[in-house]
Every structure is written in structure tokens, then in C-alpha cells.
N, C-alpha and C positions, 0 to 999 in steps of 0.2 A: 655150516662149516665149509669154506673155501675147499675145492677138490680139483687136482688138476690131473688129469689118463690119458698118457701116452696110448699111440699103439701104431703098426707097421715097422718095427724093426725087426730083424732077422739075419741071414745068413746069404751072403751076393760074392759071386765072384768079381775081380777085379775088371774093372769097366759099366760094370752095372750100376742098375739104379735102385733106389728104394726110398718110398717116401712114408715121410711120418705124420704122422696126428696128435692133434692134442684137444681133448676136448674139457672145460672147466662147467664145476656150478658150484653153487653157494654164495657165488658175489653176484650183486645185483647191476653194479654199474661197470662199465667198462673197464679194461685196466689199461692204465697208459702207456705201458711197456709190455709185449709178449714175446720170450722169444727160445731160443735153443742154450742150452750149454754143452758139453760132453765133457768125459773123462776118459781117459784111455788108461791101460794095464801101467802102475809105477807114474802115472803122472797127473797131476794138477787138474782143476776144472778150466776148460778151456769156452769161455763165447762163442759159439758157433756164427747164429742168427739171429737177428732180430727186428720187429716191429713197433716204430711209437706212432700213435695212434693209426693203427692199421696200416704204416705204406712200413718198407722196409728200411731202415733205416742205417742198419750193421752188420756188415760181415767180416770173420776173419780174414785173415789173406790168403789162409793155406788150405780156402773152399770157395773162396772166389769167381766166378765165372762159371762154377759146377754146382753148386747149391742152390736154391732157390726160395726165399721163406715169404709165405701169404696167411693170411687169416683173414675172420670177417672180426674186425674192431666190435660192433655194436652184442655177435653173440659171442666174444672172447674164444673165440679159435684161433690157432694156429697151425699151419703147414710145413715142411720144409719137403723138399723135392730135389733128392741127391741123386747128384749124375756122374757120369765116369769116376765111381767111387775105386778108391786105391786102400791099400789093407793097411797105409796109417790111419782110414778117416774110422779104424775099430778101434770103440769106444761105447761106453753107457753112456746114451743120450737122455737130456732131461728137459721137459718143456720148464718152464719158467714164467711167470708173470710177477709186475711189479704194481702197486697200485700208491698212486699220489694221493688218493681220501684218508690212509690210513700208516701210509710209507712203509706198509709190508710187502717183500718179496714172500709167493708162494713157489711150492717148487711139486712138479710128479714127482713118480716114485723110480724112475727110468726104465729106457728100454733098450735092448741088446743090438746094435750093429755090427756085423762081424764080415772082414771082407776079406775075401780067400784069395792067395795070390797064383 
């Protein structure tokens, strides 16, 4: 069984930083796509970041230049690496993987960013 665990998210004043993790098992082969979603309180799931095959491939706009997202492709990790974080960027963050053998998206269970102004 595919399993994906967040962890690093928490509680940052505004300006700060905090970065997340994600680590997977249960798939054997790489997945083509790794990356971030979030949800914030009353709205939508929103794309954060993302990875196809390990380089970064996507980011919103409105994390641009402040985000960061890495992993290692071959053991299905992912990163993201939040900077001058602002109290929109609170939200349940969720790692995400996509896999092309099987055209399943898996998803964590998310994790709390909370950014204090």
C-alpha cells in the first residue's frame, strides 16, 4: 500500500520560514509527478509546487520566488522550503504524488501551516 507522511509544518510568524517533508513507501518505481497542494480555511485546494521527474517544474504565483520545492526523484521524496511566509500562505498542506504505471494520484493525510501576523 502506497503511503505518503508529511511533516514540518507548524506555527511561524510572518516572515518566517518553515519547511516540509514528505516522505513515501509502498511504490516501487518512481513517480512522475511529486508535489504540494494546500487548502486554506473556506477555500479550494490550491497547487502549490511541484516536481516532474525530480527538477521543479510548477509553482503558483502567489509563492513564487518564496517557495522552494526539491526531492530526490529515484527515492520519491519531496521538499518544499517556505520563505518570507505571510498569514495567507495558512493552510493544510498536502504532499501529493502522481504515478504514470498506473495514472493514480496519491495524496498524505496533511499538515498544519499557520502563520501569525
Amino acid at each position: 500500500q502506497v503511503q505518503l507522511v508529511e511533516s514540518g509544518g507548524g506555527l511561524v510568524q510572518t516572515g518566517g520560514s518553515l519547511r516540509l517533508s514528505c516522505a513515501t513507501s509502498g511504490h516501487t518505481v518512481s513517480f512522475y509527478k511529486m508535489g504540494w497542494y494546500r487548502q486554506a480555511p473556506g477555500k479550494g485546494l490550491e497547487l502549490v509546487a511541484e516536481l516532474q521527474g525530480g527538477v521543479a517544474s510548477n509553482y503558483a504565483d502567489a509563492v513564487q520566488g518564496r517557495f522552494f520545492v526539491s526531492g530526490e526523484h529515484a527515492k520519491n521524496t519531496v521538499i518544499l522550503q517556505m520563505n518570507s511566509l505571510k498569514p495567507e500562505d495558512t493552510a493544510v498542506y498536502y504532499c501529493w504524488a502522481y504515478s504514470d504505471r498506473d495514472g493514480r494520484a496519491y495524496w498524505g493525510q496533511g499538515t498544519q501551516v499557520t502563520v501569525s501576523s
